[in-house]
N, C-alpha and C positions, 0 to 999 in steps of 0.2 A: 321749265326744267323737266328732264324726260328721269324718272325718277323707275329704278328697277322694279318687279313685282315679285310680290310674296306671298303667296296662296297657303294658307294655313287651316290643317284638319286637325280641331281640338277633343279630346278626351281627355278624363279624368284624371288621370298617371300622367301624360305623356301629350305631345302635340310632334306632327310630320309637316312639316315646311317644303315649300317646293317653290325654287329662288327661280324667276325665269326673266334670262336676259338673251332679248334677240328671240332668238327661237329653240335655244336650248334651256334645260332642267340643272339647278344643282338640288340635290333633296337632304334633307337630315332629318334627325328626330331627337328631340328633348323633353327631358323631365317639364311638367306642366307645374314647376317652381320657381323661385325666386333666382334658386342659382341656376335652373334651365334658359330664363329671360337671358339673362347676363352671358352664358355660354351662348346661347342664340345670336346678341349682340357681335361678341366676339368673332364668331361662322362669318357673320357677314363682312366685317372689316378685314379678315382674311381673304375674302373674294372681292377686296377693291369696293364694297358697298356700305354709305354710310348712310343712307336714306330711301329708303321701299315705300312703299304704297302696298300694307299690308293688308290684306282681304280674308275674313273667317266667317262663318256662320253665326249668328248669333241664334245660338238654340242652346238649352240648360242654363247652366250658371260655372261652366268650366270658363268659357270663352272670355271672362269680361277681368280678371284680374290682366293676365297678358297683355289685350285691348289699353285699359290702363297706363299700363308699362311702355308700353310700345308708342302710346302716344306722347306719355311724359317725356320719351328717350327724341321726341322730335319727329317720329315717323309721319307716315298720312295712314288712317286706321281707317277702312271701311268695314261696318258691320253690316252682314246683308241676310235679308229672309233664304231658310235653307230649301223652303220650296223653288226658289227661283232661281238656285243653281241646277235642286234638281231638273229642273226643265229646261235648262241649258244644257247638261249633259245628255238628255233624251234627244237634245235637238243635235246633237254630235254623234248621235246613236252610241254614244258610250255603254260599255257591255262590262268593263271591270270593276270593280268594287274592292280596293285594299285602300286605306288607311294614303297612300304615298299617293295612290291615282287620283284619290279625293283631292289630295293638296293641289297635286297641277290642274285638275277641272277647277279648283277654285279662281286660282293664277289666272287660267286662259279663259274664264269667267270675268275675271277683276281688268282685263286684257284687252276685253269686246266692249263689256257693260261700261267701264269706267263710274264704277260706281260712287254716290256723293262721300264726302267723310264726315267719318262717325267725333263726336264727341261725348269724353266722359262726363258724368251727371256731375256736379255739384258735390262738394264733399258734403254739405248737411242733409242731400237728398241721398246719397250713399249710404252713407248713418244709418237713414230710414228705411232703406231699401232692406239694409242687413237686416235689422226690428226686424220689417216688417214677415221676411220670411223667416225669420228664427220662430217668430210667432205661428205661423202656418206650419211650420214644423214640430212643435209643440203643443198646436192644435187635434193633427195627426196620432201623436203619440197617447193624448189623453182618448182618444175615439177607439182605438186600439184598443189599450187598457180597462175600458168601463166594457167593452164589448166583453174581451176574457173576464174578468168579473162577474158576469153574468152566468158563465157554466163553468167558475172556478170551482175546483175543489176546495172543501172545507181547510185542507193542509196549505194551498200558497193563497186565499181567498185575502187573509188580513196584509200579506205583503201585497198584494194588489191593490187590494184597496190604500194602503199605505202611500203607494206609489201615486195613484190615482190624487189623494191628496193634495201631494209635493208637485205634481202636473198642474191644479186649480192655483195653487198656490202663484208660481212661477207665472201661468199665463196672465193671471192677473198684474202680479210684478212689471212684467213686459208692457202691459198693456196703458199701463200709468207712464212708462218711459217711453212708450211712443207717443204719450200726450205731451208728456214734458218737454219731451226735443223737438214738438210740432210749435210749441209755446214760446222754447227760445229764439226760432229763426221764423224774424218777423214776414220775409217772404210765405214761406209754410203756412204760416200762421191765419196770414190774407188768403190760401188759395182754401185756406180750411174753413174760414167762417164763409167764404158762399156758396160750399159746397153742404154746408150745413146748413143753407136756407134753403134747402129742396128735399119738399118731404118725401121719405124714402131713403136719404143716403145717412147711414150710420157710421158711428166712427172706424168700425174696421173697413168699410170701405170708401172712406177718404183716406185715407190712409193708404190705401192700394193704391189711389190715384196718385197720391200726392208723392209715391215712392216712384212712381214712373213718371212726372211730370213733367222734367227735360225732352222726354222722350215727345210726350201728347206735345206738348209745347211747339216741337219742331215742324209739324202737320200743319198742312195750311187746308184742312180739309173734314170737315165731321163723317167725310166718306171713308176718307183714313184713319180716323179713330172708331171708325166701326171695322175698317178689316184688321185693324192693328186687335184687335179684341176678338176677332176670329166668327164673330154675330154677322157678317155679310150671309144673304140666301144664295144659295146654288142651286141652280135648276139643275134637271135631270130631264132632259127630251131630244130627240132623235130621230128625223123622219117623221114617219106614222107610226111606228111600234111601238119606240121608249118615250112612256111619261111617267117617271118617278115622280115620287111627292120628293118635295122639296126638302133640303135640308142646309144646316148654315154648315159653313168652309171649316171652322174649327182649327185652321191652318193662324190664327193669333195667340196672344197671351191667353193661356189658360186660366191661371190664377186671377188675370182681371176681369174676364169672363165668368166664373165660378163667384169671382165679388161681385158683379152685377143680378146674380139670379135672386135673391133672396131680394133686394132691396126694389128691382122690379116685382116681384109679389105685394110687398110694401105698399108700393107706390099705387099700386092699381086701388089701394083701400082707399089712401091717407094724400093722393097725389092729384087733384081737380084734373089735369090733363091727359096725365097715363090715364086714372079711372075713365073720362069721356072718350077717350083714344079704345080704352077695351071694349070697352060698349060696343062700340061701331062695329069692332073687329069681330064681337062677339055675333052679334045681330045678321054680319055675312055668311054665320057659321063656322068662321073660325076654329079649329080643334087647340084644347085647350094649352098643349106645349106652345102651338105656333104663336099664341098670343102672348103667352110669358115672354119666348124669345122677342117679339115686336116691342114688347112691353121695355126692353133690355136696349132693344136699339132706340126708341123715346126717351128712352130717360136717358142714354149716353148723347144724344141730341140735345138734351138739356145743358147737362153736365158741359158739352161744348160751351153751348151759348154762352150760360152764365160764365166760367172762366176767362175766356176769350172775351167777353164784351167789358169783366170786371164788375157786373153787379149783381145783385143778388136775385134770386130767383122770384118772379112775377107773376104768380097765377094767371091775374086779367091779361097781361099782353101777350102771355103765353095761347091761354084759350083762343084771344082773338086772330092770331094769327094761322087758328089750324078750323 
C-alpha cells in the first residue's frame, strides 16, 4: 500500500506539515493541541488522504503527544534522530531554514530513508516517563532555589527557604510514587529488581531506564544503547595535522546520560568489574573524565546484559569474561 508522506516540523505552540504526494508539497500549520490533531486530521481527508506515513524529529518533548495521536488515529508514525535528517539536508546542499522547509526536508527524508515505524511506550511506562521527568524538573527547581538562598536577602531569605521546603517535600512525594507505580506493574517491577542487583544503580536511575525501556528494548544491539545515550567516542584526526583528543557524540538522550554519571562513580568503588575495568584504564594513564565516561559505557554494557539475558547481575561471570 503506497501510503502519502507527511514530514512534520514540531515546536512548542504550533507544528508545520508538508503533505507530499508525487512530487508535489501541500503545507499547513497547526496549533500543537488536541484540537490542532483533529484540524490536521481533517486537512488531510480534504485532500483525499486518510493514511500517511508521518515522519518528525524526536528531540524535546513537544513531538510525542502528536506521535501518540497520529498513531492511535491508525497512521504509520516514524520517529527519527534530528541529526540524521540534519545530514540528509547537508547532503541536499539545503541552504533554507524556515519552519515549512523543515517540514518538506523531513517528507523528502521520510521519502529516500523509508524510515522503520515508531511505536508508542506502554501506558504504565508513560505513567512513568511523565514521574519521572516531573521529578527532574523538580529537581531543577530546588537547585535553583537553595542556590538564591544562599545570597538571599534577609527580606525574601524566609520565603525562599519556605519554598525550598515545599520543593523537599514534593520531591520526596514523587519519589515514593514512582516506587509505587514501579511496584504495581509486575513487568516494571521485574525489570527493576535486576537492575538493582548491580551495584552502582540507584533508584533514580532505574527509574530513567525503566521510563525509556520500550525504547532500549527495541535495540538489538549494546552498540545502540550506547549511541542511543549519546556516550559513543568520536575521534577528531585528519591527515597529519588534526589530532583532537577525543570526545563522546553527546548527540543521545541527555537525561539518561546525566543518570549514568553519578552511578558510574559508584560503581568504580562498590562495583568488582567497573573498579578492575578503571584500574587498567587508570594504569594506561587514562585522564580522569575519560575514565568516568568508560566507566558509563561498562556499566551500560552491564545494564544490557543483565536486562536482555533476564538475570541478575554476576560478579564472577562478569569478571571472567573481561
Amino acid at each position: 500500500m503506497n501510503r502519502s508522506i507527511l514530514g512534520i516540523d514540531i515546536a512548542k505552540q504550533k507544528f508545520d506539515v508538508a503533505l507530499l504526494r508525487g512530487a508535489k508539497f501541500k503545507t499547513k500549520v497547526f496549533a500543537n493541541t488536541r484540537t490542532g490533531f483533529e484540524a490536521l486530521q481533517k486537512w488531510l481527508l480534504e485532500h483525499q488522504v486518510d493514511c500517511v506515513h508521518a515522519c518528525l524529529e524526536a528531540t524535546g518533548a513537544y513531538w510525542q503527544d502528536l506521535a501518540e495521536w497520529l498513531h492511535d488515529a491508525g497512521h504509520v508514525v516514524s520517529a527519527v534522530n534530528a541529526a540524521k535528517v540534519h545530514a540528509y539536508g547537508r547532503s541536499e546542499l539545503s541552504r533554507t531554514k524556515t519552519d515549512r522547509q523543515d517540514a518538506k526536508l523531513i517528507a523528502r527524508f521520510c521519502q529516500a530513508v523509508q524510515p522503520g515505524p515508531w511505536q508508542p511506550k506502554p501506558i504504565e511506562e508513560r505513567e512513568l516517563f511523565a514521574l519521572v521527568r516531573r521529578l527532574d524538573g523538580l529537581t531543577v527547581m530546588l537547585t535553583q532555589e537553595q542556590t538564591r538562598l544562599d545570597t538571599a536577602h534577609p527580606a525574601i531569605a524566609s520565603d525562599i527557604e519556605a519554598h525550598v521546603q515545599a520543593l523537599e517535600r514534593a520531591i520526596e512525594a514523587l519519589r515514593q510514587r514512582i516506587h509505587d507505580h514501579i511496584d504495581r506493574h509486575p513487568g516494571l517491577r521485574a525489570q527493576r529488581d535486576l537492575l538493582a542487583s548491580i551495584p552502582g544503580i540507584g533508584e533514580a536511575t532505574l527509574a530513567q531506564l525503566l521510563a525509556r525501556w520500550s525504547t532500549l528494548a527495541q535495540m538489538t544491539s549494546v552498540r545502540q544503547w550506547v549511541a542511543q545515550t549519546g556516550i559513543s567516542p568520536r575521534e577528531r584526526s585528519s591527515g597529519s595535522s588534526v589530532r583532537g583528543s577525543g570526545r563522546i557524540t553527546k548527540l543521545g538522550d541527555a537525561r539518561l546520560r546525566k543518570a549514568l554519571y553519578f552511578p558510574a562513580i559508584v560503581a568504580r568503588q562498590h562495583n568488582p568489574v567497573i573498579r578492575s575495568f578503571a584500574e587498567r584504564l587508570q594504569a594506561r594513564g587514562k585522564r580522569p573524565l575519560q575514565i568516568v565516561v568508560a566507566c558509563m559505557r561498562k556499566l551500560l554494557h552491564i545494564i544490557y546484559g543483565v536486562l536482555k539475558s533476564g538475570k541478575p547481575f554476576n560478579p564472577a561471570h562478569a569478571l571472567a569474561a573481561i
